[in-house]
C-alpha atoms as one frame of an Amber mdcrd trajectory, in Angstrom:
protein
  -1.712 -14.148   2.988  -0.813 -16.837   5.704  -1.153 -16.050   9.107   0.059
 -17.237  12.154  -1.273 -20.367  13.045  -0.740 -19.753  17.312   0.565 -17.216
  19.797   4.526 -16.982  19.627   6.388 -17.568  22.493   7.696 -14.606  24.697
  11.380 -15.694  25.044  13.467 -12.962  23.657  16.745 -14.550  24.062  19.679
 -12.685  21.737  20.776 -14.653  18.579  23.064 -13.738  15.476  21.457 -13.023
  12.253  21.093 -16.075   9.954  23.235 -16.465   7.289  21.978 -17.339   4.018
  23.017 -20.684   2.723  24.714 -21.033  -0.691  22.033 -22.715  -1.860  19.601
 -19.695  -1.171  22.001 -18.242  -3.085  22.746 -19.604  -6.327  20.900 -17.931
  -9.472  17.839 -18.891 -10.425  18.002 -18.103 -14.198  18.111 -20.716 -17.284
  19.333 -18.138 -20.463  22.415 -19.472 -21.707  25.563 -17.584 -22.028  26.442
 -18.957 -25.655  25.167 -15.980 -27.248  25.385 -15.304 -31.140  27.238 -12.019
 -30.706  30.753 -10.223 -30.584  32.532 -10.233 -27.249  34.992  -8.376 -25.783
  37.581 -10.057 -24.381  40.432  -7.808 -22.874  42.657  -4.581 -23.413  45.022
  -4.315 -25.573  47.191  -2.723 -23.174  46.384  -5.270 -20.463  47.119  -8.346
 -22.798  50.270  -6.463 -23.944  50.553  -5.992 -20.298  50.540  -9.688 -18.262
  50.553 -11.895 -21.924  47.843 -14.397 -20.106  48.327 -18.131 -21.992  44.408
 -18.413 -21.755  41.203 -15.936 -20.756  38.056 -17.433 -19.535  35.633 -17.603
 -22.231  32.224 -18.936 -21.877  32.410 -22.750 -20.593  35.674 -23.053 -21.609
  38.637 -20.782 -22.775  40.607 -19.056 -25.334  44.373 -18.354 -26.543  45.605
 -15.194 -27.780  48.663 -14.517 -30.270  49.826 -11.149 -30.965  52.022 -11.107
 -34.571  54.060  -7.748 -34.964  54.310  -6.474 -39.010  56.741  -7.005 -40.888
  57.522  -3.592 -42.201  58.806  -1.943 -39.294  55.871  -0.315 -37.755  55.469
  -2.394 -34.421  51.845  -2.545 -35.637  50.351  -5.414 -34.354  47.588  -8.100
 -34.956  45.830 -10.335 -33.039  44.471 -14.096 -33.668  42.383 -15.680 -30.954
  41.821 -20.117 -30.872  39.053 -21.027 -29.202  39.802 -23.749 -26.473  43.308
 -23.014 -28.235  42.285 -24.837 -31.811  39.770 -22.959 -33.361  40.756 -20.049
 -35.078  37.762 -17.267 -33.758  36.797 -13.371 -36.391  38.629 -11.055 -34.270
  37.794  -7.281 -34.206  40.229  -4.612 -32.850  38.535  -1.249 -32.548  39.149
   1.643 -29.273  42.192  -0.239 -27.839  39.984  -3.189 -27.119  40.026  -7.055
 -28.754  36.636  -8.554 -30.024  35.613 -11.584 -30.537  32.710 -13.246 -33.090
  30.595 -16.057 -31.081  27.971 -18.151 -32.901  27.351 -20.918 -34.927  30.320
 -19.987 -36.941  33.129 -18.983 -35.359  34.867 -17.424 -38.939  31.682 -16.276
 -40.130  29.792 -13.813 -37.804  25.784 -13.751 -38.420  26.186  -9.525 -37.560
  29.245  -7.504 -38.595  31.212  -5.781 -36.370  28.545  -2.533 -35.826  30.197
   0.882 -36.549  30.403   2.135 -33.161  31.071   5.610 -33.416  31.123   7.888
 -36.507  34.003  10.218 -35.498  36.403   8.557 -33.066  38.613  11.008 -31.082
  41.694  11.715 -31.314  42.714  11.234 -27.696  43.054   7.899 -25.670  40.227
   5.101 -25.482  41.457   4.469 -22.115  39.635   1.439 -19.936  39.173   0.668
 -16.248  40.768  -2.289 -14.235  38.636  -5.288 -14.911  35.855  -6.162 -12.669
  34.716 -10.255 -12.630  31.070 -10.475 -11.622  30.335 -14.451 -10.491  26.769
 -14.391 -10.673  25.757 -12.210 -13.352  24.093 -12.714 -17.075  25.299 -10.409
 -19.589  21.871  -9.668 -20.210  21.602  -8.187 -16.731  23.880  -4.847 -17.749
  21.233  -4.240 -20.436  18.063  -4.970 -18.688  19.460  -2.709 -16.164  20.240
   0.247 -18.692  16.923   0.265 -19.196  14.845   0.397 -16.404  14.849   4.116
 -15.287  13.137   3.332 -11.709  16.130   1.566 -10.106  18.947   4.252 -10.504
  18.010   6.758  -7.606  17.389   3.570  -5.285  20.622   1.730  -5.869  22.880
   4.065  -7.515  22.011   7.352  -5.423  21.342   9.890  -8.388  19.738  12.846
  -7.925  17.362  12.677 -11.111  17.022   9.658 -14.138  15.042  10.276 -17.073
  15.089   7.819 -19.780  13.484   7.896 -23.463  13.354   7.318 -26.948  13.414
   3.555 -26.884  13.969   2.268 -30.242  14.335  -1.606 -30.673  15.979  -2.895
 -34.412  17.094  -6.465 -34.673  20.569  -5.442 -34.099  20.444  -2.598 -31.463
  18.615  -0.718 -28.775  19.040   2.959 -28.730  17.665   5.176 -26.015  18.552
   8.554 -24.489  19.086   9.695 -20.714  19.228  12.635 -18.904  20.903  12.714
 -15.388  21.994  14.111 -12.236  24.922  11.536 -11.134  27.038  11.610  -7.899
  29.490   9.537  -9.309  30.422   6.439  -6.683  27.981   7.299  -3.606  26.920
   4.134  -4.369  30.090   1.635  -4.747  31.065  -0.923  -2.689  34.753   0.943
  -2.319  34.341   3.170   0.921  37.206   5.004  -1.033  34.953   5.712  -4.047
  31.883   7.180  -1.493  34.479   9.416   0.480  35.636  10.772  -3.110  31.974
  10.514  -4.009  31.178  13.578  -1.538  33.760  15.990  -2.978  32.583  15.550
  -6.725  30.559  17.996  -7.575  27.076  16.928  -8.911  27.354  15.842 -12.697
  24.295  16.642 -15.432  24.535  14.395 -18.116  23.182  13.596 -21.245  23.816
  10.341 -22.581  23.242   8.615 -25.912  22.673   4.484 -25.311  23.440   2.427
 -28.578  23.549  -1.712 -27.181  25.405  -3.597 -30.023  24.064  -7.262 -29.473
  24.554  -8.312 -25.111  28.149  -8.184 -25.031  28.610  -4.374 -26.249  27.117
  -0.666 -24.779  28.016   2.113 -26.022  27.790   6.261 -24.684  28.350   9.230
 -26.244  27.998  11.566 -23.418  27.743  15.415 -22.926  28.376  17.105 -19.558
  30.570  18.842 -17.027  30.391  21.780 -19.270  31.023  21.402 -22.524  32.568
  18.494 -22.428  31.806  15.206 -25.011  32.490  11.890 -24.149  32.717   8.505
 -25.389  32.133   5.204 -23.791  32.455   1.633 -24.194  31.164  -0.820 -21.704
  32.265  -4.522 -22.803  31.166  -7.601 -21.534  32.207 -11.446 -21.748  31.106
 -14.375 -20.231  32.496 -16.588 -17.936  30.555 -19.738 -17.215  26.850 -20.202
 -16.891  26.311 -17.127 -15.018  29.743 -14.757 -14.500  30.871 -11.755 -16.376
  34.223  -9.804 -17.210  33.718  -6.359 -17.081  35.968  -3.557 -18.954  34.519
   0.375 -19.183  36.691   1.931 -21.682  36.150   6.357 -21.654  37.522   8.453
 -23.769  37.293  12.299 -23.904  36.816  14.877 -26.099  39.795  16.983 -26.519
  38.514  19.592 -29.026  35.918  20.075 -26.222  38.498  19.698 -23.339  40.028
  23.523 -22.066  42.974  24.069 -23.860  44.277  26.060 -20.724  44.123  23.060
 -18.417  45.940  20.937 -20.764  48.683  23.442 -21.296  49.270  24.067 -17.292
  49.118  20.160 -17.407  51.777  19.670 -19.870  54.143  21.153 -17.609  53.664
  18.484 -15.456  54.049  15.686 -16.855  54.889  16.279 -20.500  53.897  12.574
 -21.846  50.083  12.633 -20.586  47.303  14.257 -21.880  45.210  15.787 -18.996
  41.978  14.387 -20.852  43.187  11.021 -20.917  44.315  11.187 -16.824  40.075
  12.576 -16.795  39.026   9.847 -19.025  40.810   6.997 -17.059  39.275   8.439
 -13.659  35.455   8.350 -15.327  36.162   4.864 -16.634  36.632   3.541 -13.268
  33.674   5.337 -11.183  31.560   3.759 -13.765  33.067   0.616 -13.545  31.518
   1.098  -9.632  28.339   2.045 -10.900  27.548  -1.619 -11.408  28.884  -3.161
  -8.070  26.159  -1.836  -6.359  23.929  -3.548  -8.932  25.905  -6.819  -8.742
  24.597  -7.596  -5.090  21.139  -7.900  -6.688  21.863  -9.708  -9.105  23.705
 -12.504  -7.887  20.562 -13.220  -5.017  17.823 -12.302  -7.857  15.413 -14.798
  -9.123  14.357 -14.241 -13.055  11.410 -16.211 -13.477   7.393 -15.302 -13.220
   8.506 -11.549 -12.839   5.430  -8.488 -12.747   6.575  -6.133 -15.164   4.397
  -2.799 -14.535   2.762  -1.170 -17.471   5.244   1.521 -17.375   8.246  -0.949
 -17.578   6.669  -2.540 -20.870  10.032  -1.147 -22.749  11.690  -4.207 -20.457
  10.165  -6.689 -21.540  10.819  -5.880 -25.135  14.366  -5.728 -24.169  14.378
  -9.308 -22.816  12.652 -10.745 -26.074  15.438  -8.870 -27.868  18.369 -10.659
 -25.555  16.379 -13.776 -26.735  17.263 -13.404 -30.228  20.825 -14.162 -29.911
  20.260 -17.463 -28.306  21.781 -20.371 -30.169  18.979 -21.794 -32.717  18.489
 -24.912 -30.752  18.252 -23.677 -27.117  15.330 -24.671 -25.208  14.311 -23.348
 -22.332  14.480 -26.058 -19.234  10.963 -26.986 -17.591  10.640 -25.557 -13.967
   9.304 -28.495 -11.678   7.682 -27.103  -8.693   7.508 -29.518  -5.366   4.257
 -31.326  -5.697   1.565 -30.469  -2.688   2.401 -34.596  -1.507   6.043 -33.901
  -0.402   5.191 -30.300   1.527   5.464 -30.686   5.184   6.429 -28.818   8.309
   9.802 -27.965   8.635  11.991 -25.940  10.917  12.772 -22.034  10.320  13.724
 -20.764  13.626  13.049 -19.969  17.159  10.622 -17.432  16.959  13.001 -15.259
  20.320  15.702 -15.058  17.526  13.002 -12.893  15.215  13.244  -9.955  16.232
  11.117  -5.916  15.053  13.086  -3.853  12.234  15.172  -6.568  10.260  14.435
  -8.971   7.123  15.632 -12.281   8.029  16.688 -14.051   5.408  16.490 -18.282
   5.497  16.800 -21.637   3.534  14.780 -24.176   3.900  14.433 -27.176   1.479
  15.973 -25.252  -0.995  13.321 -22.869  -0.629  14.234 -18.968  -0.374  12.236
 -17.591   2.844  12.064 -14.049   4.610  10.489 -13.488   8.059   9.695 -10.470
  10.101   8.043  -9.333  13.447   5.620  -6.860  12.121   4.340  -3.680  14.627
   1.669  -5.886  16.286   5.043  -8.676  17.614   3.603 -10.619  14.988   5.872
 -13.088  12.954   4.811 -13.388   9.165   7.246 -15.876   6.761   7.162 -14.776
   3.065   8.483 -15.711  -0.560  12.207 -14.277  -0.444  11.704 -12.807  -3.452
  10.456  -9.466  -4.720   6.889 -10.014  -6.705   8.423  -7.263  -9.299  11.783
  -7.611 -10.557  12.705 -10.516  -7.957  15.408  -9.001  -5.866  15.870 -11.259
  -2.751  14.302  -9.046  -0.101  16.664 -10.253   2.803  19.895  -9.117   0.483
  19.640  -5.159   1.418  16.014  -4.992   2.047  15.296  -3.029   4.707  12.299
  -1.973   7.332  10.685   1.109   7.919   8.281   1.677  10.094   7.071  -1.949
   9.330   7.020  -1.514   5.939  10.098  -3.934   4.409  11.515  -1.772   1.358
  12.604  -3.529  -1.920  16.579  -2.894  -2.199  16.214  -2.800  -5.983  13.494
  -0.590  -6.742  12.640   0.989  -3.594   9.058  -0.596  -3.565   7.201  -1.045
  -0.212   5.174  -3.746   1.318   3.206  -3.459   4.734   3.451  -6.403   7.595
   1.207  -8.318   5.786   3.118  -8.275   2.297   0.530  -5.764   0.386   2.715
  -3.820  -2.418   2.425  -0.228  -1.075   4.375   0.959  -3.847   7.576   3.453
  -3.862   5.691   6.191  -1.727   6.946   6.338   1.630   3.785   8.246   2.627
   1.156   5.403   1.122  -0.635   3.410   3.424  -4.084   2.760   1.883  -3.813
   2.041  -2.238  -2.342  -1.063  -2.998  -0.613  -2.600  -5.613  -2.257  -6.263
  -5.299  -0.461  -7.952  -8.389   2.660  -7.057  -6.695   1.854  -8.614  -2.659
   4.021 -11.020  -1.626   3.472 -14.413  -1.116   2.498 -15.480   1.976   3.865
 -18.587   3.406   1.881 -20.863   5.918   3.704 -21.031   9.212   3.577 -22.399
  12.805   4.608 -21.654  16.212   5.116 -24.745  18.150   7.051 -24.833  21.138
   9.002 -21.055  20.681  10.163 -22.671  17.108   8.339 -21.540  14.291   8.020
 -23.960  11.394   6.751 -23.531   7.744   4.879 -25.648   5.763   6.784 -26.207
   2.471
């Protein structure tokens, strides 16, 4: 760890919080969106809906035609061109239209998996569409996995994950959860709902078919059996379109509350209205998520022993890369070109808030620990690499990872996630320390 390298000056002089540049933060992640798998790219009902001339698709685009049979039914099918020209496999399966990506784009390398093995009867009914800018498909499935982040970002009571099983084509594991539905969405409309929902015990079934596809068959609220769908496609290097598609049960849904329903409104199932209101809270679910991920850095992560599951998951992403994709070298700035350059006036620093800076395209965090000291630090989290000045937070000078709740003192040693830990350190997980200068009330790094 770096220390200060003189006295900082007294001045305490008011000053806005800096603003992270958009260089700070653009992605720093090289896996490649043109993924050998089936995509989904929009409702049925929505393309029925607005009859878009093109969806985003990758790099590039595609154009959808709908062709109505001939014998009367107003059945319809679908044909998808990519960029327009080339004719793509299409799947349409739970009111939703997939597409094959790969080498091939007639001849997928995977069939279409058999999602579930008894379909309901009622309504696959999907949420409004959600466009993440800055976030890998991959993401949503690392994230399914890795059981320490949900009470930190999401709010839930309890996670427990399990039964991890990795085939070529799928990742299955099991969860059991306490889940306050939106407490933690970005919609201060979902977290005032959020406090009137009672507290939901779950027990869900994950199936991931290939990046693009998750899959939930869920038991709860009572008897209640659900199924789920969360479908992704790419936009770009790094965006995502984002469809949760829920239906419900009705053989497990109260007969009673659908009859007092019908009289109502006659047309609507009451399961459907329920399975339409689900598929949008957990549409939320992964806003809150989203704000990481867009400021998160995904190379030379520390992966604890406990997370080793992860890792396996990320090898598995790996295996739908195109055959010929090669990961770019990382340069690093050679030790000739470092020099002192300007982070701030060391008055604008101020006790109980991560500042978050830019400087030569370098990601930087500085604090005032309890002794008025200033210490300058790698922006990003030694563990998963959230960027600590997106959400992190202090505590009696202790910053706190946003993503995973971690801790590190006011000299960067990884304290852990216990708020009460002072003394046992987590060393492969301190941050780095960056070699700083007070000259003059400015305070200037060496990078």
């Amino acid at each position: 760890m770096s220390g200060a390298d003189s006295s900082e000056n007294s001045d305490q002089s008011s000053s806005s919080i800096p603003v992270l540049s958009d260089v700070s933060r653009q992605r720093i992640d090289a896996r490649p969106q043109r993924m050998n798998t089936w995509f989904n790219l929009i409702p049925v009902k929505k393309f029925e809906d607005t009859q878009p001339a093109k969806l985003l698709f990758l790099d590039s685009f595609v154009t959808v035609q709908s062709t109505e049979a001939k014998d009367g039914s107003g059945e319809k099918s679908y044909s998808v061109f990519f960029e327009g020209q080339h004719e793509m496999s299409v799947v349409v399966k739970y009111s939703l239209i997939f597409v094959w990506y790969g080498d091939d784009l007639l001849t997928p390398d995977r069939p279409f998996p058999v999602i579930f093995e008894k379909p309901f009867t009622s309504k696959y009914v999907s949420s409004k569409v959600s466009q993440f800018d800055k976030t890998h498909i991959m993401d949503f499935v690392e994230n399914g996995s890795d059981n320490l982040h949900f009470e930190k970002v999401h709010l839930w009571n309890s996670s427990k994950l399990y039964d991890h099983v990795i085939s070529e084509e799928t990742i299955t594991l099991k969860q059991d959860a306490a889940i306050n539905y939106g407490a933690s969405t970005t919609d201060l409309k979902g977290r005032i709902i959020s406090k009137f929902v009672p507290l939901l015990n779950l027990h869900h079934d994950f199936v991931y078919h290939g990046p693009g596809l998750a899959t939930v068959s869920a038991e709860g609220i009572g008897n209640l059996e659900f199924h789920s769908l969360v479908s992704l496609t790419p936009e770009g290097d790094h965006g995502t379109r984002l469809y949760v598609t829920i239906a419900v049960d009705p053989e497990t849904f109260p007969k009673w509350a659908e009859r007092i329903f019908s009289w109502v409104s006659p047309k609507t199932a009451l399961c459907d209205v329920l399975a339409a209101i689900l598929a949008n809270f957990v549409q939320n679910e992964f806003h809150a998520d989203s704000v990481i991920w867009a400021n998160k850095r995904f190379q030379d992560l520390k992966l604890l022993p406990v997370e080793k599951h992860l890792a396996d998951v990320r090898r598995w992403g790996e295996t739908f890369y195109p055959k010929d994709f090669v990961p770019p070298v990382v340069e690093e700035k050679s030790p000739d070109l470092r020099q002192w350059e300007y982070l701030d006036d060391a008055a604008n620093i101020k006790e109980g808030i991560v500042y978050p800076y830019s400087v030569s395209n370098e990601a930087l965090v500085a604090i005032k620990n309890a002794h008025g000291e200033i210490r300058v630090f790698d922006a990003y989290c030694p563990h998963q690499g959230a960027h600590l000045g997106c959400g992190g937070e202090i505590t009696e000078d202790r910053i706190q990872c946003p993503f995973h709740g971690f801790y590190f003192d006011g000299e960067g040693r990884c304290l852990g996630p216990s708020e009460t830990n002072r003394t046992n350190f987590i060393s492969e997980l301190d941050m780095t320390g960056i070699k700083y200068r007070i000259e003059d009330g400015r305070v200037e790094v060496f990078i």
